[in-house]
N, C-alpha and C positions, 0 to 999 in steps of 0.2 A: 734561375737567377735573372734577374732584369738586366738587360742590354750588356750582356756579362764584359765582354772585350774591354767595349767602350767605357763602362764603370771603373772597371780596376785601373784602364788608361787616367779617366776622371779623378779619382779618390788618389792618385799615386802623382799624378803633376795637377797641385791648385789651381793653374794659370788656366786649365781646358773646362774648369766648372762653369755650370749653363753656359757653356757655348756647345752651338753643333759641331760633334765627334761623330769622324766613320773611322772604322781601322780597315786598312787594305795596301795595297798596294799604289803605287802613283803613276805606272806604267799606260799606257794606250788602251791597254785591254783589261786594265786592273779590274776587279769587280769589290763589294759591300761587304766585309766580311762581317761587320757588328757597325749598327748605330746609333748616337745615345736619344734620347728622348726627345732633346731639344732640335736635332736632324730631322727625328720622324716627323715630326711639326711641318716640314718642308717637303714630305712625301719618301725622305730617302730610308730605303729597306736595304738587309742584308740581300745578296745574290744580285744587284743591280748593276750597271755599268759605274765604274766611278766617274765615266765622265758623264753621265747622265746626270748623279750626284751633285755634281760640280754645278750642272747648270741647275737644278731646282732648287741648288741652296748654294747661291756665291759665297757666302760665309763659312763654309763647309771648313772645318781643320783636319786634315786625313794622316792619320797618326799607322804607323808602321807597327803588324802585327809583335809582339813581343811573350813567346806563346809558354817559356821559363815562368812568368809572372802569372800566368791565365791560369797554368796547372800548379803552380803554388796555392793559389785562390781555393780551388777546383779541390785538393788534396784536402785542404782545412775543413772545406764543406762537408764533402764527403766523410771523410773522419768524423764528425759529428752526426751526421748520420749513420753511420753505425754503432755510434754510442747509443743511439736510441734505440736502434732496432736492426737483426742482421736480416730482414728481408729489403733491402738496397736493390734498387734495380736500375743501372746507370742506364739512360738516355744518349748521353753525351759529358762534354766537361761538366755544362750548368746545369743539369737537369736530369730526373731520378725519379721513380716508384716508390714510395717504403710504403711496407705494409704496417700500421701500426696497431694493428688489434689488440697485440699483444706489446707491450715498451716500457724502456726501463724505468721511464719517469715515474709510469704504474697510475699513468691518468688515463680517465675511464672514455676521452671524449676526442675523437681522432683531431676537430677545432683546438681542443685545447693543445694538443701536442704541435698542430700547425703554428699556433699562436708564439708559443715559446721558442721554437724554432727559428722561427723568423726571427725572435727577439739574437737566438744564441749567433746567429749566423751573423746578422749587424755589429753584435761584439767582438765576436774571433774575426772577422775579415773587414767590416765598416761596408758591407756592401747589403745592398737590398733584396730577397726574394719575394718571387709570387705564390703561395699554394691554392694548391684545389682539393677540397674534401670530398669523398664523394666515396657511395659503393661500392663503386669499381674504376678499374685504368682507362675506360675510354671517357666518362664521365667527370673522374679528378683531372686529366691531361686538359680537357674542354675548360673547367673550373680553373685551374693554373691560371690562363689566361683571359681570363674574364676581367678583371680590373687591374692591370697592369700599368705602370711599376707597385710593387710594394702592395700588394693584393692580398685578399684572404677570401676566397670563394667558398661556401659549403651548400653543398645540394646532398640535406637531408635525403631518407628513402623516401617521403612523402612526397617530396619534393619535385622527385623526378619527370613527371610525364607535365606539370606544368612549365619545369625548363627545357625539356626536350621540344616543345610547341613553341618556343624563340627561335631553335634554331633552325637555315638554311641546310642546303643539301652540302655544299662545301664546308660547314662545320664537320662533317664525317671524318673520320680518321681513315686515310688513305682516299679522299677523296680531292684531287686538286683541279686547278681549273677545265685541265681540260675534259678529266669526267664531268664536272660540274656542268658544263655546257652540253655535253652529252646528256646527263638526270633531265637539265633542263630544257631540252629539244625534244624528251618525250614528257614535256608538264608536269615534270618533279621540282616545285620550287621549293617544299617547306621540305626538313625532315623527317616529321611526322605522316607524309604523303608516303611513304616509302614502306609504311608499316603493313600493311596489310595488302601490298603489289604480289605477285607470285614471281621468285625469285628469277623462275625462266626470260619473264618480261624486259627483266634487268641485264640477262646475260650478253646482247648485241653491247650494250655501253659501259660496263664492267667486268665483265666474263665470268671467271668462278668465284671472283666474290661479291657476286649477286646476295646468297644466301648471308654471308658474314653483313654486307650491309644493312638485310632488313631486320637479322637481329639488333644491331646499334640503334636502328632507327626509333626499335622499340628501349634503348636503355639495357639491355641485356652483353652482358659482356663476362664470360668467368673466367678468362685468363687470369693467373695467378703470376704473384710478382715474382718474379727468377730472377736470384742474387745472383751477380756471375756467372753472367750468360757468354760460353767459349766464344773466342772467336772465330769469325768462319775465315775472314779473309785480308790480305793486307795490302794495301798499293799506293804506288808512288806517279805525283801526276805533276803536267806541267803544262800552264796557256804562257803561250809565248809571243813579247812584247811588237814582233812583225813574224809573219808566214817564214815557215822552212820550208825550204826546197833544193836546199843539198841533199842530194840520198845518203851520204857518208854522215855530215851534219844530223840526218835521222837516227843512222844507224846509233849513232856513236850517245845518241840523248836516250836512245831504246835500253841501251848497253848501260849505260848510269844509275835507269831506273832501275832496269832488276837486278844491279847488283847492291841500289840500296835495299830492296824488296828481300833480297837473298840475305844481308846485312839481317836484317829484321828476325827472321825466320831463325837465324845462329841465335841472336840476342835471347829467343823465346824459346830457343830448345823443340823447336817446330820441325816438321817437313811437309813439302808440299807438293799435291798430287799434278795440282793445275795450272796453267802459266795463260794468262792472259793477256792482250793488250787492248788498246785503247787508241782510235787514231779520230781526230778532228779536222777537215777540211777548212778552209778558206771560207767557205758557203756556210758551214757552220753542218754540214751532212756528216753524221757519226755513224763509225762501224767499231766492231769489234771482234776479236780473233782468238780461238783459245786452243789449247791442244791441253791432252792428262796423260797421263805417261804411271807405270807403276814397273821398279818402287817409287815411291816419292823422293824429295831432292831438297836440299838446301844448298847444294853447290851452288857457290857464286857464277862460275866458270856454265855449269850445265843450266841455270833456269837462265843468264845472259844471253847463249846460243839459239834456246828458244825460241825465247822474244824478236831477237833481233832475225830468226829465220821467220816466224809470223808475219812479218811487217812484207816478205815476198807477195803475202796473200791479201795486200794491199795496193791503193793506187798511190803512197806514201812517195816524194820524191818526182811522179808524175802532179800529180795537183798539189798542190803548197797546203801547208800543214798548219792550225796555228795551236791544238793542243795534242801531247802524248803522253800516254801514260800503261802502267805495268800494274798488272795486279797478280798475286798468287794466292791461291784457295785449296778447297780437297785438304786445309790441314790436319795431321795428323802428331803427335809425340811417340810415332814409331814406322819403320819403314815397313812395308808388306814384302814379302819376298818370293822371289818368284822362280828361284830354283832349288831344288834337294840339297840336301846338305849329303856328306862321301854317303852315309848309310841309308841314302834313298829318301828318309822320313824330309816333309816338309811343313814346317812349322808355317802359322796364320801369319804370324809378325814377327823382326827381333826387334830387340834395343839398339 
């Protein structure tokens, strides 16, 4: 989806059309969460400071996340992508995999299916997407955004090794800048420079995915698209508007998280093995803390205790805080158990 927030913000109040939209936050330390096209024009991206925003676009209008309206939008899409085809493989809200080799339409031309799409998507929601055609997911995800907003990229199989010769080394998937600077301190500037490197060469600025790189470089990619992919893990986070430096004040924001985390966990019938947390400094210097424990837990009361005894393994309270957060993972839809039952036997799991 094109500048998805910011659109359904767009199309839902007339008054915000072509003017520059961010949605986020208006706080000190708010940051970019979506911005619409006519922002970008001014340089402002999602994940920015807002008051960086501010200042490269005075005319900025910064419209207050509304996230009921995003997943309505997001719901509609979706559903129509599975009309089409059940190999669905969510990204995120805006943005998805489908496999369409096979689909209901019963058209023989993956373009044609992207074509109409786009058409059906503008009708059910009034909102624009991007597609990208292409052999595989590292190749369609590149294509996505090639001509954005309101795009339609196809890279042919012929196609390929003269589009892969366009791209940089930061076009790579999971390559971001500061690999990128890395590639390019050992004179990896193009993509195509990477094809034929021996993976070993790469592993000081990549590590072990040296080899996954030079297969991309060459266009190669068979991941297959996975509808409903489990989730691994869940968490709750929070940057705050000035520094904490109450320890009680920490404790007590530690304690919220995991017991919305725990909240979570009941809702989805989960348990979970791992309790994590998350502590941000002042300086901006990030740690993080985990303990796993079995059996697993969904107690509000047990995964709160956790947390909030982790944050001892901090310097939380001593240096001022300005983000925390909780995450639980290791989940499972059953607990392991770990002692016999009266007749000695000891089952893998119960219910």
């Amino acid at each position: 989806m094109d500048a998805f927030y910011a659109s359904v913000e767009q199309r839902d109040d007339p008054s915000l059309r072509g003017r520059p939209v961010a949605v986020g936050g208006t706080g000190p330390r708010s940051v970019v969460a979506a911005a619409s096209y006519e922002a970008r024009r001014f340089g402002v991206r999602s994940a920015i400071p807002m008051s960086r925003a501010h200042r490269l676009c005075p005319e900025l209008v910064v419209v207050k996340p509304d996230m009921v309206r995003y997943k309505a939008a997001s719901t509609a899409v979706f559903t129509l992508f599975r009309s089409v085809t059940p190999l669905v493989e969510p990204l995120s809200l805006d943005e998805a995999y489908l496999d369409v080799t096979e689909n209901t339409w019963g058209l023989p031309l993956g373009v044609e299916v992207a074509r109409r799409l786009k058409e059906e998507i503008r009708k059910a929601t009034a909102l624009t997407a991007s597609a990208g055609v292409a052999p595989n997911k590292f190749l369609a995800k590149i294509a996505s955004g090639w001509r954005k907003p309101d795009g339609l990229t196809v890279i042919a199989p012929e196609r390929v090794d003269s589009f892969l010769k366009k791209l940089p080394v930061d076009a790579l998937w999971g390559v971001g800048p500061v690999t990128a600077a890395k590639l390019r301190a050992l004179g990896y500037e193009r993509l195509v420079d990477l094809r034929e490197i021996d993976p070993v060469r790469l592993k000081p600025a990549v590590g072990s995915f040296a080899e996954a790189l030079c297969r991309l470089a060459r266009g190669i990619d068979d991941r297959p698209v996975v509808p409903n992919r489990p989730t691994k893990s869940a968490s709750s986070e929070n940057t705050y508007p000035t520094d904490l430096t109450e320890p009680e004040t920490i404790r007590s924001e530690i304690h919220e998280m995991a017991v919305d985390c725990a909240g979570w966990l009941e809702r989805k019938a989960l348990f979970a093995r791992t309790v994590t947390i998350k502590v941000r400094y002042s300086d901006f210097t990030t740690v993080t803390r985990s303990e796993s424990r079995t059996p697993e837990t969904r107690d509000s009361g047990e995964i709160a205790e956790r947390a909030v005894d982790l944050l001892t393994r901090t310097e939380a309270g001593v240096r001022p805080v300005r983000l925390l957060g909780v995450t639980v993972k290791g989940l499972t839809r059953a607990v392991s158990r770990t002692e016999p039952y009266d007749d000695g036997q000891l089952p893998l799991v119960i219910e």
